[in-house]
TORRO-371143 format. One record per residue (C-alpha): x, y, z; residue number from 0; residue in three letters. Coordinates in nm, 2 decimals, m for minus. Example, Ala and Ser with C-alpha at 12.3 -4.5 7.8 and 13.67 -1.06 7.14 Angstrom:
REM residues 2
x; y; z; n; res
1.23; m0.45; 0.78; 0; ALA
1.37; m0.11; 0.71; 1; SER
END
This chain:
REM residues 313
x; y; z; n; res
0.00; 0.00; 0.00; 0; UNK
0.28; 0.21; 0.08; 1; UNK
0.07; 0.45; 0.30; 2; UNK
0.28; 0.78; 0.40; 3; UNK
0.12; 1.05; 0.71; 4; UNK
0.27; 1.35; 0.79; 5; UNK
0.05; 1.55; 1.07; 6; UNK
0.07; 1.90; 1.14; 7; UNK
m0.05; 2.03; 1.49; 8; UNK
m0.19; 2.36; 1.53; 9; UNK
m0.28; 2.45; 1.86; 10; UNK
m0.35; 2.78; 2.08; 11; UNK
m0.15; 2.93; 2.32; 12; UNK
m0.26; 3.04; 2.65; 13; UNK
m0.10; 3.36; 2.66; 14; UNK
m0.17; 3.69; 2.82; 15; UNK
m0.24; 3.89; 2.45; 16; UNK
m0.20; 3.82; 2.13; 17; UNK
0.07; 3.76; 1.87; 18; UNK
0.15; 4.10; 1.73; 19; UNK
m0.08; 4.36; 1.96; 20; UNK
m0.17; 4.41; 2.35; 21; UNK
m0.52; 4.25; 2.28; 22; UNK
m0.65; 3.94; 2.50; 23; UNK
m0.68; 3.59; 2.39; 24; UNK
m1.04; 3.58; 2.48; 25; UNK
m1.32; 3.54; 2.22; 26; UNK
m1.64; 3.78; 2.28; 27; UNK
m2.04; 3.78; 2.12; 28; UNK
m2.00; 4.10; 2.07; 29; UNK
m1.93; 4.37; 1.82; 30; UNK
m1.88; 4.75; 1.82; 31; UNK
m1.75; 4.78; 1.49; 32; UNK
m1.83; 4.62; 1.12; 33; UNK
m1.69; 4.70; 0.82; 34; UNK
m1.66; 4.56; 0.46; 35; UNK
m1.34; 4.42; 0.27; 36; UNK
m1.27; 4.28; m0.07; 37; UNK
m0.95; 4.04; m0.10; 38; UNK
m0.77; 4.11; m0.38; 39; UNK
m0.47; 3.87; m0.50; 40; UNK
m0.14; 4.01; m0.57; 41; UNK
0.22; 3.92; m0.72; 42; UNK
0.51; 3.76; m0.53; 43; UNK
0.91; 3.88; m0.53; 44; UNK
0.91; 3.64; m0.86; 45; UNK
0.61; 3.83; m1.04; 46; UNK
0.36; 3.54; m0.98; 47; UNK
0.03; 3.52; m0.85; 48; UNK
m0.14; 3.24; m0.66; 49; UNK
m0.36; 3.01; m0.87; 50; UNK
m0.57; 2.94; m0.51; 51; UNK
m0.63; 3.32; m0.42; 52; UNK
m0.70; 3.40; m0.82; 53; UNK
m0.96; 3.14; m0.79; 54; UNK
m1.12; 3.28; m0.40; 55; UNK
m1.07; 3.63; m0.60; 56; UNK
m1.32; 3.55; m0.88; 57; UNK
m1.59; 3.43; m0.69; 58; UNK
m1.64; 3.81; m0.67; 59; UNK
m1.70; 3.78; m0.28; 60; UNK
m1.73; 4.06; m0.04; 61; UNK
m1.60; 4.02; 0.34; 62; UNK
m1.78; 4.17; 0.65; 63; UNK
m1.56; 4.18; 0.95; 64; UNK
m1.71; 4.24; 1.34; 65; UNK
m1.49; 4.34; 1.61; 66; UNK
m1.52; 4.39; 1.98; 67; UNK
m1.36; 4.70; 2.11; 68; UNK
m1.26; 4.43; 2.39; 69; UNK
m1.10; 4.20; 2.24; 70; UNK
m0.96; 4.40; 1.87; 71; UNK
m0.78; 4.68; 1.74; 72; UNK
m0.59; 4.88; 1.46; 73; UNK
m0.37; 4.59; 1.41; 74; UNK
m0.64; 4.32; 1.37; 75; UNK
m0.79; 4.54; 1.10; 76; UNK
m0.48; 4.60; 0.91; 77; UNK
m0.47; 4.96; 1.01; 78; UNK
m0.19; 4.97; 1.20; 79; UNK
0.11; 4.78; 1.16; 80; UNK
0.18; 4.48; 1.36; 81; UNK
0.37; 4.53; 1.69; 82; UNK
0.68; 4.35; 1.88; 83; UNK
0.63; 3.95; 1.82; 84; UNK
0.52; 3.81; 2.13; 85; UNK
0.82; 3.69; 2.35; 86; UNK
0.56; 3.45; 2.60; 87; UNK
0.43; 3.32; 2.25; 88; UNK
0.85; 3.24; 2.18; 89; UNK
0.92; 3.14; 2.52; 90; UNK
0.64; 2.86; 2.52; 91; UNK
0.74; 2.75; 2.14; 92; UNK
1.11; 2.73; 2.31; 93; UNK
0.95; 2.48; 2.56; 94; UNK
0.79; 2.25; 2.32; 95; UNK
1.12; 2.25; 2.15; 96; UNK
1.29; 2.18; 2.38; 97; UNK
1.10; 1.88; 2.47; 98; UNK
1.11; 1.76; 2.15; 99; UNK
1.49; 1.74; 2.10; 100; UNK
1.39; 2.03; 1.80; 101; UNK
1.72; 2.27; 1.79; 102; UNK
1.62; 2.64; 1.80; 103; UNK
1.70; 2.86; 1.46; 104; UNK
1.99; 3.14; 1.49; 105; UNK
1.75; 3.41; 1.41; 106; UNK
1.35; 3.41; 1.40; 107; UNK
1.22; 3.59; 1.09; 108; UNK
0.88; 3.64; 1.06; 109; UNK
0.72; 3.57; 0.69; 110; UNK
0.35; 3.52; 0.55; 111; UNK
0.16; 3.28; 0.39; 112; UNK
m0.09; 3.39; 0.13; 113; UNK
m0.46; 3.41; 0.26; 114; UNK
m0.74; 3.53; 0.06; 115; UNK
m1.10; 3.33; 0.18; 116; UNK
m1.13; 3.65; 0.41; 117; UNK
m0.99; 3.47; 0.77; 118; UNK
m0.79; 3.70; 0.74; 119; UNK
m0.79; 4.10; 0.71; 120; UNK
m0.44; 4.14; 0.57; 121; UNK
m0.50; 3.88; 0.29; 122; UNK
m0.22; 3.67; 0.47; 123; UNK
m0.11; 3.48; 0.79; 124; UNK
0.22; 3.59; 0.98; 125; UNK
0.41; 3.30; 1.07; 126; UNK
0.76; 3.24; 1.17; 127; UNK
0.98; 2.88; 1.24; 128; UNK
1.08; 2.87; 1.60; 129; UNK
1.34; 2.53; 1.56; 130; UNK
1.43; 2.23; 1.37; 131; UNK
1.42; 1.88; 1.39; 132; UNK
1.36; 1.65; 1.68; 133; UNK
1.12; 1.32; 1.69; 134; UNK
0.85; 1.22; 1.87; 135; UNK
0.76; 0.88; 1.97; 136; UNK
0.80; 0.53; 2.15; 137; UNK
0.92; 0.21; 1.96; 138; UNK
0.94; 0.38; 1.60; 139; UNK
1.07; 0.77; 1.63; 140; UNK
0.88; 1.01; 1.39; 141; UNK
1.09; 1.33; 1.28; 142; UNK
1.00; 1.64; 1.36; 143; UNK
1.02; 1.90; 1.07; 144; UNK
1.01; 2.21; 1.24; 145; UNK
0.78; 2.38; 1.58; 146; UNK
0.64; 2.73; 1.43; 147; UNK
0.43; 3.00; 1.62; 148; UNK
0.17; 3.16; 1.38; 149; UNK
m0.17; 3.39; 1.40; 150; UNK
m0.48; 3.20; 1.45; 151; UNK
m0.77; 3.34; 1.21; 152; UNK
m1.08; 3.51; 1.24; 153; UNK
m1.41; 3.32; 1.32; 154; UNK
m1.69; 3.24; 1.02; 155; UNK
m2.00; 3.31; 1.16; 156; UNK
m2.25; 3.32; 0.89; 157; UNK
m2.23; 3.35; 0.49; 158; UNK
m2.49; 3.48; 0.27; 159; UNK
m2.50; 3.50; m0.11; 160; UNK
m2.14; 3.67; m0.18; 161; UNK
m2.09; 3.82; 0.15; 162; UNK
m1.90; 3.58; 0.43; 163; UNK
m1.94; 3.73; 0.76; 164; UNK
m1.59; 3.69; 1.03; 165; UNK
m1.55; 3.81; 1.36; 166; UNK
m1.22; 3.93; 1.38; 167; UNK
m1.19; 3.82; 1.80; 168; UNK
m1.00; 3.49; 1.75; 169; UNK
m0.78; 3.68; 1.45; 170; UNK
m0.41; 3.71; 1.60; 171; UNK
m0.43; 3.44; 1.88; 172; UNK
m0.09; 3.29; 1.92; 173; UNK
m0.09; 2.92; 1.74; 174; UNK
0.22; 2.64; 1.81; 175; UNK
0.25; 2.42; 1.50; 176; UNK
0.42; 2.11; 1.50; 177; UNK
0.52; 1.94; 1.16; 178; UNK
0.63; 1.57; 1.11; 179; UNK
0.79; 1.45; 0.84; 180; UNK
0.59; 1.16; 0.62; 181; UNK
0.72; 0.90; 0.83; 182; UNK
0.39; 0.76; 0.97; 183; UNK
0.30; 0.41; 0.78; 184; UNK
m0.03; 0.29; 0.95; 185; UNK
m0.36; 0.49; 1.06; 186; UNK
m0.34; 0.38; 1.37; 187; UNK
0.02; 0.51; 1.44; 188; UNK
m0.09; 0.83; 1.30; 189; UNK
m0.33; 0.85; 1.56; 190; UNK
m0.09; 0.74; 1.85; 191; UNK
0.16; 0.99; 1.72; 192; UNK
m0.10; 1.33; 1.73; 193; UNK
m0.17; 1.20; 2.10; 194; UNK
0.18; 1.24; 2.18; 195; UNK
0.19; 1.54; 2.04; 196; UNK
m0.12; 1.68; 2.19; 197; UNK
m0.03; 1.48; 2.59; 198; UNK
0.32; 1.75; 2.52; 199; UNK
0.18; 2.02; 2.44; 200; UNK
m0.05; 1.99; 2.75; 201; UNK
0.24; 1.91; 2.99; 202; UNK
0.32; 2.29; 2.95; 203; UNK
0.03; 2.39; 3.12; 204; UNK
0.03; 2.71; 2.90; 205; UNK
m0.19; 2.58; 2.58; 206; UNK
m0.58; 2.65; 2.59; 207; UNK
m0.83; 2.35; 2.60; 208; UNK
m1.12; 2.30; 2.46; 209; UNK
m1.26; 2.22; 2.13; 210; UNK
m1.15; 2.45; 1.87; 211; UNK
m0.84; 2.52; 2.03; 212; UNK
m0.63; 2.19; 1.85; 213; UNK
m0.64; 2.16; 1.47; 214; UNK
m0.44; 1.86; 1.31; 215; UNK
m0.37; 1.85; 0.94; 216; UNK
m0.31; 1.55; 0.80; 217; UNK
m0.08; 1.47; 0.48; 218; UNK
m0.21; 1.13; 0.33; 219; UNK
0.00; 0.97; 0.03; 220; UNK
m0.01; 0.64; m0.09; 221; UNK
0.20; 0.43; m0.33; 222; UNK
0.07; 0.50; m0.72; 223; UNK
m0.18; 0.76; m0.53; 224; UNK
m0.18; 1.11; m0.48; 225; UNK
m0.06; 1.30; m0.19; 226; UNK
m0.41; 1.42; m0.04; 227; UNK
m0.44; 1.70; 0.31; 228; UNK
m0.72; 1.69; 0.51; 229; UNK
m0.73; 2.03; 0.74; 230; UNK
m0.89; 2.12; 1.01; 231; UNK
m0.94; 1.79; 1.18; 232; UNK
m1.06; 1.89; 1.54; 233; UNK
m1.16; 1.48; 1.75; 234; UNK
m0.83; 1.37; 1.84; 235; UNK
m1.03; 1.00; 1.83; 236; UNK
m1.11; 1.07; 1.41; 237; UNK
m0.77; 1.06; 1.33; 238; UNK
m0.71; 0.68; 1.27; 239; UNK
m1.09; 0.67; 1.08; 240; UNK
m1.03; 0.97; 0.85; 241; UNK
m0.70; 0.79; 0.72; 242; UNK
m0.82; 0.47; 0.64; 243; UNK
m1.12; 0.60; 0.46; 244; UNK
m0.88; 0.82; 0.28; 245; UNK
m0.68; 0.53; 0.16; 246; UNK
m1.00; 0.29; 0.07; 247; UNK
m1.05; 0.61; m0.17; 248; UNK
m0.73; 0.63; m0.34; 249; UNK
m0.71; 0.25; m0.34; 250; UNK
m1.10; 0.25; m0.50; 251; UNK
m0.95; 0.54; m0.73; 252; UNK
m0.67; 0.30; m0.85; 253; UNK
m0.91; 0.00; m0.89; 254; UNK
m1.10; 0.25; m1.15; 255; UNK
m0.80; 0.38; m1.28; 256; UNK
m0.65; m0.03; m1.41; 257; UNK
m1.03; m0.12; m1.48; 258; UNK
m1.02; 0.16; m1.75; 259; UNK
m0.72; 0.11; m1.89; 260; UNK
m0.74; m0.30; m1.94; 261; UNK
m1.08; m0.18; m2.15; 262; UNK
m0.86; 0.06; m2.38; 263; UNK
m0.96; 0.34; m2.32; 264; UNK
m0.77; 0.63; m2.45; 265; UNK
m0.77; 1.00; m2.30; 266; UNK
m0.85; 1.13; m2.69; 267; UNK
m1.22; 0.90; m2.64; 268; UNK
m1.33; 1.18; m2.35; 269; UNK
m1.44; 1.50; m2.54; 270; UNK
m1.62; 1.77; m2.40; 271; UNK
m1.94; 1.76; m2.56; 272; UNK
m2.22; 1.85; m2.31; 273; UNK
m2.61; 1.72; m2.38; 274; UNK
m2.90; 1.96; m2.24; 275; UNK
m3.10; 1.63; m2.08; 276; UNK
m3.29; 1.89; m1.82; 277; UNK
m3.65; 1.73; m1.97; 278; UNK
m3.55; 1.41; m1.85; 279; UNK
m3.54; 1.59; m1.52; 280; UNK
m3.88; 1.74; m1.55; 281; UNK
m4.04; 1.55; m1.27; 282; UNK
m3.72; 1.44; m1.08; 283; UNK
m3.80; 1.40; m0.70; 284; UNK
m3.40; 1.54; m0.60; 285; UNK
m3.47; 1.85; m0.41; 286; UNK
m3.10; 2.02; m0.52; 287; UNK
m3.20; 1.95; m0.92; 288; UNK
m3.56; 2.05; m0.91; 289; UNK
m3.45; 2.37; m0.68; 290; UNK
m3.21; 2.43; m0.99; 291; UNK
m3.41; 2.39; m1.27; 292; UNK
m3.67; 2.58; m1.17; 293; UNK
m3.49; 2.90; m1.12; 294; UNK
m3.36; 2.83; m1.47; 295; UNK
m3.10; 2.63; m1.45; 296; UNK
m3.03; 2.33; m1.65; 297; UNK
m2.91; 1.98; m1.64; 298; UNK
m2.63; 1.86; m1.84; 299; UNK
m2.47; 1.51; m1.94; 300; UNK
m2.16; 1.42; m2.11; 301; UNK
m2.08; 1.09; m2.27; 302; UNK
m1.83; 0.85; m2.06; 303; UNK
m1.74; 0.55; m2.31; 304; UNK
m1.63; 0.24; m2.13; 305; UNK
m1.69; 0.38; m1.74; 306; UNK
m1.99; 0.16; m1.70; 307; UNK
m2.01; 0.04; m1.36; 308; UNK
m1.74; 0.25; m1.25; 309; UNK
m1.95; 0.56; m1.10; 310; UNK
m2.00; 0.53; m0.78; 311; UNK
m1.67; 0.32; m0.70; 312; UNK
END
């Protein structure tokens, strides 16, 4: 099978303000201030832009941002520049590296990550490597890639039509992230290896609990597969499940993939000719397609020579 894991651990910090302003970690209901952005993507040092942000930039969204006097300012709303790093933030990172055999970097440079689905005001997330190396683990040692300290982003809390609607509270909470390299061979151990993690993180005493406050990202490859991340995985007990369904789809993929090719067929016998079918659909009892149609929208099929009895798979 040749399964590969990598896990990245994102988790909060449990320190007195924020990364880059005087602001509490606290999250808050409420909101003194709104006001309206639109993301726009932008060229990098080599003159390229971002495929991912081009695409979020053409959906032709708008972004509505809340903040509580309480718990925001300036610097949260990308009006004022971003102050002195946090040194508890480095101290605690430190720790964790530390405790991880990780060897800290000469000189901590802070750098950003292109953001544009409006978590974030700036259109970017300010993140910085803290160390190097290291390994975690019993019987079989998993490398450690690096420990980072980033910003955490704002809060979703509603979208409608082209407006997505964030509350800017959680925005600039201090985040740990712990990378491993791909070394992980079994769900099971990928599992074993995030509680590790996560028990280490804990022993600190200086990490907030609760649920949103741990995130794991997990970097799935298998052998003839593709590498695959799932983000934003939040039940420490999900791990070992999301995995193996992740490899019975690539496996189920690959099935598809040889069962297609032993009946011949060739990459010039798919062309994109599309068929308006939507009578067919006239009396269909699918909610989603009879929602469509009848706001004028219409149903469209394309011929798929030699995939019988592979939909679905």
């Amino acid at each position: 099978m040749g399964l590969k894991v990598g896990l990245e651990i994102h988790q909060q910090l449990d320190t007195e303000h924020k990364l880059f302003c005087g602001c509490p970690t606290n999250l808050s209901e409420m909101a003194d201030v709104r006001f309206l952005r639109i993301l726009r993507p932008t060229q990098s040092e080599l003159g390229l832009v971002d495929q991912a942000a081009l695409f979020e930039f053409r959906k032709g969204r708008s972004i509505e941002y809340e903040a509580a006097n309480d718990t925001s300012c300036l610097v949260e709303m990308d009006e004022e520049p971003p102050h002195r790093l946090n040194d508890e933030a480095i101290d605690i990172a430190l720790t964790v590296s530390i405790l991880l055999g990780s060897k800290p970097v000469d000189e901590i440079h802070v750098m950003r990550k292109l953001v544009i689905d409006g978590s974030n005001t700036t259109g970017f997330q300010r993140t910085c490597v803290i160390s190097l190396g290291g390994s975690v683990g019993r019987e079989h040692k998993v490398e450690i890639q690096h420990v980072s300290i980033e910003e955490d982003a704002a809060r979703k809390v509603e979208e409608s039509g082209r407006t997505s609607k964030y509350r800017i509270d959680r925005l600039g909470i201090p985040l740990i992230e712990v990378a491993t390299a791909p070394t992980i061979s079994t769900p099971q151990e990928a599992q074993e290896v995030a509680l590790q993690i996560g028990r280490l993180l804990r022993a600190t005493r200086r990490v907030k609990r609760g649920l949103g406050t741990i995130r794991q990202d997990l970097n799935i490859s298998t052998k003839d597969g593709g590498l695959v991340e799932i983000k934003g995985v939040q039940r420490l007990d999900m791990i070992a499940e999301i995995v193996t369904s992740e490899v019975t789809r690539q496996v189920s993929l690959l099935e598809v993939k040889r069962t297609l090719e032993e009946r011949g067929l060739n990459i010039e016998d798919l062309k994109e000719e599309f068929y308006d079918v939507t009578q067919i659909f006239s009396g269909t009892e699918s909610k989603l397609i009879s929602k469509a149609v009848s706001s004028g929208g219409v149903v469209l099929a394309l011929r798929m020579p030699k995939f019988r009895g592979m939909l679905g798979k």
